[in-house]
C-alpha positions in Angstrom: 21.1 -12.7 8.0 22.1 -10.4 5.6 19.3 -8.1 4.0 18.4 -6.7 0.3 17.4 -3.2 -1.1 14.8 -2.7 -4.2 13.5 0.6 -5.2 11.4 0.5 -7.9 11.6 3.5 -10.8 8.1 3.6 -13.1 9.3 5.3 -15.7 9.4 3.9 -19.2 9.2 5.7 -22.8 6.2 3.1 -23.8 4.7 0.2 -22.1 5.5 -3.3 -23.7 2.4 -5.4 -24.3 3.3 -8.2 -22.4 4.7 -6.2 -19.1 2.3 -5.8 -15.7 4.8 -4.4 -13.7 3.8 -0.5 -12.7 4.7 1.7 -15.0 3.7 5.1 -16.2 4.7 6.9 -19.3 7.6 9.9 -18.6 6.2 12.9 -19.7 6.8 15.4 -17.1 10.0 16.8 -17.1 10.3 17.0 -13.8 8.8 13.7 -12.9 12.4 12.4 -12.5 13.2 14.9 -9.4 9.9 15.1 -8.0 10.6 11.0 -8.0 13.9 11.1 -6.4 13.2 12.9 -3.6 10.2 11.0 -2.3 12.3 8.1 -2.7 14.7 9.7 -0.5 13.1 10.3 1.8 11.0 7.3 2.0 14.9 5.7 2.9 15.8 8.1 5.3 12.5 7.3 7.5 13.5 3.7 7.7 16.7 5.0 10.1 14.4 4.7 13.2 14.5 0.9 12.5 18.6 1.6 13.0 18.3 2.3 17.0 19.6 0.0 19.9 16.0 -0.3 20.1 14.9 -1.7 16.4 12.4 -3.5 15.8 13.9 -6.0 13.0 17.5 -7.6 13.3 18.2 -7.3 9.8 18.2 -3.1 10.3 21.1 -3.4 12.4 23.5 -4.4 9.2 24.1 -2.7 6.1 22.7 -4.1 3.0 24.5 -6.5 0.6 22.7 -6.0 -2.1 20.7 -2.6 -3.7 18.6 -3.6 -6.9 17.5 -1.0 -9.3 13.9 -2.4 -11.4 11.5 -0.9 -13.2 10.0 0.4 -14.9 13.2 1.4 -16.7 15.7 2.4 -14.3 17.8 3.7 -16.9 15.7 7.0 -17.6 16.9 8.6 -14.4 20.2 10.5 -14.5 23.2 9.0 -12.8 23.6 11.9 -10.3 19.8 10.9 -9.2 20.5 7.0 -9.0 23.9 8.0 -6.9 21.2 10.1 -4.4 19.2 7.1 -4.0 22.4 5.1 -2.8 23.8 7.9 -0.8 20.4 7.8 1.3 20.9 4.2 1.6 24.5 4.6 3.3 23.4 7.3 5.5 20.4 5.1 6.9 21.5 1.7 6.6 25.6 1.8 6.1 27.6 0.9 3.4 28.9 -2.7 3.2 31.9 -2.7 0.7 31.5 -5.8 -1.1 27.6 -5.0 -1.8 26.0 -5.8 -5.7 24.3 -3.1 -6.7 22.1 -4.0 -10.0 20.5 -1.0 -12.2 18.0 -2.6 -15.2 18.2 -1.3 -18.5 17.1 -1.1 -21.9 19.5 -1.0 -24.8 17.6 1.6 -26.1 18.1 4.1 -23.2 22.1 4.1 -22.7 25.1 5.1 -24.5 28.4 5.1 -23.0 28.6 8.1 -21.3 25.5 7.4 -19.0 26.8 4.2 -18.6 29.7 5.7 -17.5 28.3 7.9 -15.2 26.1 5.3 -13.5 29.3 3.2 -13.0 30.6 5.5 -11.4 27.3 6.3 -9.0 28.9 3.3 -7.4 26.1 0.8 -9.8 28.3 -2.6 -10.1 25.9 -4.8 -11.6 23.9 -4.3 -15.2 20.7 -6.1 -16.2 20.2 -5.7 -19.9 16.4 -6.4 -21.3 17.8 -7.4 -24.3 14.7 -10.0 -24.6 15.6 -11.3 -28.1 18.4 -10.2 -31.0 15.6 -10.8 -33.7 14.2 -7.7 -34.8 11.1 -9.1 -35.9 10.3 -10.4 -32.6 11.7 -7.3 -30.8 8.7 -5.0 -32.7 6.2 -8.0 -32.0 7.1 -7.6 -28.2 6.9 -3.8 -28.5 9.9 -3.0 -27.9 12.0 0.5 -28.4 15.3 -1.1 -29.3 17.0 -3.4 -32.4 19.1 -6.2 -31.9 22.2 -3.9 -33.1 21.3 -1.4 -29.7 21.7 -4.1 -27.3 25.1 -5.6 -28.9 26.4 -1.7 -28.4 25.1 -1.5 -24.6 26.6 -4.2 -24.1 29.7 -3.5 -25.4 29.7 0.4 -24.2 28.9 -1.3 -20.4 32.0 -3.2 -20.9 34.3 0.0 -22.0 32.6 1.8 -18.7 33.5 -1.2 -16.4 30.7 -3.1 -15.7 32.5 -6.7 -15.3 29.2 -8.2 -14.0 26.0 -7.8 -16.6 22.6 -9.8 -17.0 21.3 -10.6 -20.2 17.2 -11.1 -20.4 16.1 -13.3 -22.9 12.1 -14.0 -24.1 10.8 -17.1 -25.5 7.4 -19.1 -26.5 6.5 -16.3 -28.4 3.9 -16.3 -30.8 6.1 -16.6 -34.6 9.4 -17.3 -32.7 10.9 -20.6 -34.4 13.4 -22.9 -32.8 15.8 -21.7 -35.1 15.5 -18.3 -34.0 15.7 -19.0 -30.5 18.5 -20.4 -30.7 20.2 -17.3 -32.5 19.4 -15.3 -30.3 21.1 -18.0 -27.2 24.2 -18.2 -29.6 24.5 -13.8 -30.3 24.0 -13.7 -26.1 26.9 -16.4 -25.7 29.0 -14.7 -28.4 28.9 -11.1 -26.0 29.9 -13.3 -22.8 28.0 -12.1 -20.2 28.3 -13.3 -16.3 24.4 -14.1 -16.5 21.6 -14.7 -18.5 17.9 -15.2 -17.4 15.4 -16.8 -19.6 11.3 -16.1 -19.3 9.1 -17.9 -21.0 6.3 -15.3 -22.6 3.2 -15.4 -20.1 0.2 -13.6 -20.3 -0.5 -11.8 -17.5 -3.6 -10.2 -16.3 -4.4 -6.7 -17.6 -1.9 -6.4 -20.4 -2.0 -6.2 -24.2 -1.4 -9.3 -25.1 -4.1 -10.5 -23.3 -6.7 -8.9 -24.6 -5.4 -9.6 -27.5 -4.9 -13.5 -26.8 -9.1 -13.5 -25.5 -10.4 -11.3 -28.9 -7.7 -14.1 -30.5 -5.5 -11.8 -32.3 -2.8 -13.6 -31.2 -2.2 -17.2 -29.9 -0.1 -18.9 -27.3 3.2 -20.8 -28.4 2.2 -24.9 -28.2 3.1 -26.0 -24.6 5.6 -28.7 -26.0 7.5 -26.4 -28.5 7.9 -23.8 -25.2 9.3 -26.6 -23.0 11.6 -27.4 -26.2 12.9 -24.1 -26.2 13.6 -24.1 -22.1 15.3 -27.7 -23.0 17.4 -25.9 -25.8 18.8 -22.8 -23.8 19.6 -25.0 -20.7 21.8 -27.7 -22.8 23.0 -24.6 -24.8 24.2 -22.5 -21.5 25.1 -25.2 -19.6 27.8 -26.8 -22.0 28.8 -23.1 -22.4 29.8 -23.2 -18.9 26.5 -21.6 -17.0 25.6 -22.8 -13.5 21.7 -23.3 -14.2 21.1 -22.7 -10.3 17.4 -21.4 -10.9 14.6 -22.2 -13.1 15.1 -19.1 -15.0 18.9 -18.3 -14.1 21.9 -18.9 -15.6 25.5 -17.6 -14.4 29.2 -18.0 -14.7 30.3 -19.1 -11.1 30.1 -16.8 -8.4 28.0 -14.4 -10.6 24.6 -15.7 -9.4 21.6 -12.7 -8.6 22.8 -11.9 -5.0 19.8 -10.0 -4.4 17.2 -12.4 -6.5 18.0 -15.0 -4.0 17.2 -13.4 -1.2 13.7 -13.9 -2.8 14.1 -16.7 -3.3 15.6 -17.9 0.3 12.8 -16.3 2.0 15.2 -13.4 3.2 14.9 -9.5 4.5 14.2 -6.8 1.8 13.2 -3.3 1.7 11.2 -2.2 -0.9 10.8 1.5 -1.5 9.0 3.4 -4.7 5.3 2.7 -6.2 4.3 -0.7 -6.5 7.5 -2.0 -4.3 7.4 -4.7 -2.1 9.2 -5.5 1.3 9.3 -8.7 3.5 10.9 -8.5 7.3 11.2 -10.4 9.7 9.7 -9.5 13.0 11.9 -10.4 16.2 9.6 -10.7 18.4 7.3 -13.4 16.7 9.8 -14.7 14.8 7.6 -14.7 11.6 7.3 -12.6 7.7 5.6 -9.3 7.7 5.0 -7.8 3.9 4.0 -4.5 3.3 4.0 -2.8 0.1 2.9 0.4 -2.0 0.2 0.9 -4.4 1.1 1.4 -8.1 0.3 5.1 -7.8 3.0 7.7 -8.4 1.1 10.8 -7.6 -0.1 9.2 -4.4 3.6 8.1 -3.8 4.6 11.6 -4.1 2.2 13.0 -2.1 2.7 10.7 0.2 5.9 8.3 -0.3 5.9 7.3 4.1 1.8 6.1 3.3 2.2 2.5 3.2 -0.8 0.8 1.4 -1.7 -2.8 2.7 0.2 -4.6 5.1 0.2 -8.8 4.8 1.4 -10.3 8.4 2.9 -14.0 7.8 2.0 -16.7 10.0 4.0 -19.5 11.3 2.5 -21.9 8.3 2.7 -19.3 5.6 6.7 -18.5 6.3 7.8 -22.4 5.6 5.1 -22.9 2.8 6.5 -19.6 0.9 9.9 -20.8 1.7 9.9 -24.5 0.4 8.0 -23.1 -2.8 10.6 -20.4 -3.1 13.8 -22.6 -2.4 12.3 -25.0 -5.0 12.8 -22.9 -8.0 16.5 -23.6 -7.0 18.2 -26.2 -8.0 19.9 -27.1 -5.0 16.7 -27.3 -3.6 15.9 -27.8 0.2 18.6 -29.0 3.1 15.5 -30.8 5.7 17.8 -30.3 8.3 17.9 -26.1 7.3 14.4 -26.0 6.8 14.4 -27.9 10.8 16.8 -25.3 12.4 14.9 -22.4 11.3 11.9 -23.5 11.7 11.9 -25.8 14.6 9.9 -28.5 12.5 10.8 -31.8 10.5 9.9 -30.4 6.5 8.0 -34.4 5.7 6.7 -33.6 9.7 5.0 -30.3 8.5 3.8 -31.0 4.7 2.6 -34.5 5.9 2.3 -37.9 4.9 0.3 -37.6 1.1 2.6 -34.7 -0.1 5.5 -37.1 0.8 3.7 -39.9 -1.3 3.2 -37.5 -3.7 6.4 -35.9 -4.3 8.0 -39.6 -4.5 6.0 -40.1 -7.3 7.7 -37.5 -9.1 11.2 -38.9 -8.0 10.2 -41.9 -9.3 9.8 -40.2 -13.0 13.0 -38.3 -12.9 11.1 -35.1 -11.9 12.5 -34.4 -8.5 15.8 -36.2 -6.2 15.6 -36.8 -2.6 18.5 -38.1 -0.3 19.1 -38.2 3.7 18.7 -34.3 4.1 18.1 -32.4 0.4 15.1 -32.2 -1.9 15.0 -31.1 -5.4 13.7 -30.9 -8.5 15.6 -31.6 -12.0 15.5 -30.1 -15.0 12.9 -32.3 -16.1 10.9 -31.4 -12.9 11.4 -27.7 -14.0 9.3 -28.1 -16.8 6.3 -28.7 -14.6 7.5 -27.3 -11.4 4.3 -25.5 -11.1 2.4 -29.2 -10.7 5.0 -30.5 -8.5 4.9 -26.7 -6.1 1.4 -27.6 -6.2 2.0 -30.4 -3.8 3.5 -27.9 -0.8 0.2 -25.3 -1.0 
């Protein structure tokens, strides 16, 4: 089994209203070395896992995938991202066909840093272009226009990225089909190898929800938001997109290498404030997660301090998994979930969730033959009642 890197960087020039991942505003100028090497050296402590003796079968093989998130990844200098890959080869090994993703926003890169983290050995760009209307680009608090992310786009193609992500927002209060669908045609015209769609939620502790509960601003109708999904999936799909997650859209054989490791329930390493990792411990055969607070001075202070620690049991690993895998839409093989489990899935979720789930089969929602379950488009639009079912 092949294993993932993250490391999250939490710098960004302003916070965006709707974002609670951890992030803190750059201000100190040195912030960006001091950050670096407590990162680096977080990595190079994970080389005791590397013995004959480790503890996790997934340290004894180099990583196939390194992901840069944020935060915006694309504050730090190129010579400091390529220092956060060289501790990776000298702990874990270099695997030559790895993906290495770096996030970015258009507002942050030119060609010559794109350049120069090209040739840091980054492969793979994710673009938070989010939308190429600028009135919905300042109503989502964002630093860049529409015209910045057709040029970082274009100035990542003339520095040789040939695989780049394009993030796309929608259900946003003010947002009309008609720009929606702009915005899915202006992505199209730039031809990316991917393009991920998120539907505007309001997440605990951010802007927009305060402002949603002292109702300065409302939610987008539940129906028009599943019109929009409907929309950008017949849109990319007769474009030529494999729509192979709920949110994901890629040419073939540029699917998120790393975001489906997350999604298969695999190994990753998380290092930086606020990252999270999941292993898998030999021994029990079962998910450990650990993770760091959001707290950059306490990460540099102390970047080998890890904050809580969440053991998996044997129930928690195949309900996380079948919940995961679902957001895919090749959805489950019963006889993989069986081998690496050693249980029948129907044998383990029971009877009534069996019942249940055929229900939603019977409604177009979800497909189930001899050895695969899944859920459809349609399903998609309500997977969260159907992943209810598996809880």
């Amino acid at each position: 089994m092949s294993f993932g890197v993250y490391v999250h960087v939490p710098f960004c020039k302003s916070k965006c209203p709707y974002c609670d991942f951890y992030s803190v505003l750059l201000r100190d100028p040195e912030a960006k070395e001091k950050y670096t090497d407590a990162v680096v050296r977080e990595i190079r402590s994970f080389k005791r896992f590397f013995e004959d003796d480790a503890e996790h079968a997934f340290m004894k093989q180099a990583p196939d995938s390194i992901y840069f998130g944020g935060g915006t990844p694309s504050l730090m200098e190129p010579i400091r991202i390529k220092e956060i890959i060289k501790a990776c080869d000298d702990t874990f090994g270099r695997e030559d066909d790895r993906e290495v993703t770096l996030e970015a926003n258009p507002g942050t890169v030119d060609q010559d840093s794109l350049k120069g983290f090209r040739a840091m050995g980054v492969n793979r760009l994710s673009l938070g272009v989010q939308s190429f209307d600028d009135q919905i680009l300042k109503k989502l608090g964002r630093i860049h226009k529409a015209a910045d992310s057709v040029k970082a786009f274009e100035d990542a193609r003339k520095a040789g990225f040939g695989n780049i992500s394009i993030d796309l927002i929608f259900g946003i209060e003010g947002q009309s089909m008609e720009s929606w669908e702009d915005s899915l045609r202006q992505a199209l015209e730039l031809e990316p190898e991917h393009i991920s769609l998120y539907s505007l939620e309001f997440m605990e502790g951010t802007v927009f929800t305060r402002m949603l509960m002292e109702g300065r601003m409302k939610e987008t109708d539940p129906e028009e938001d599943r019109k929009m999904y409907e929309r950008a999936a017949a849109v990319l799909t007769e474009a030529g997109y494999v729509h192979y997650e709920i949110s994901n859209f890629a040419k073939p054989g540029f699917e998120s290498r790393h975001n489906l490791k997350y999604w298969d329930l695999d190994d990753y390493a998380g290092f930086g404030p606020g990252a999270h990792s999941y292993m898998t411990d030999d021994e029990t055969g079962y998910g450990q997660r650990f993770y760091h607070a959001g707290d950059l001075e306490g990460y540099l202070r102390d970047p080998l301090k890890v904050t809580f620690m969440e053991p998996n049991g044997y129930a928690d690993d195949m309900v996380e998994y079948t919940i995961t895998a679902l957001r895919l839409s090749r959805g489950i093989s019963k006889s993989e979930f069986s081998d690496r489990f050693g249980q029948e899935f129907w044998g383990f979720f029971g009877d009534l969730a069996r019942l249940q789930f055929g229900s939603f089969v019977d409604t177009g929602h979800a497909a189930e033959d001899e050895d695969n379950i899944r859920l459809t488009l349609k399903g998609f639009n309500v997977s969260n009642q159907i992943l209810s079912l598996f809880v």
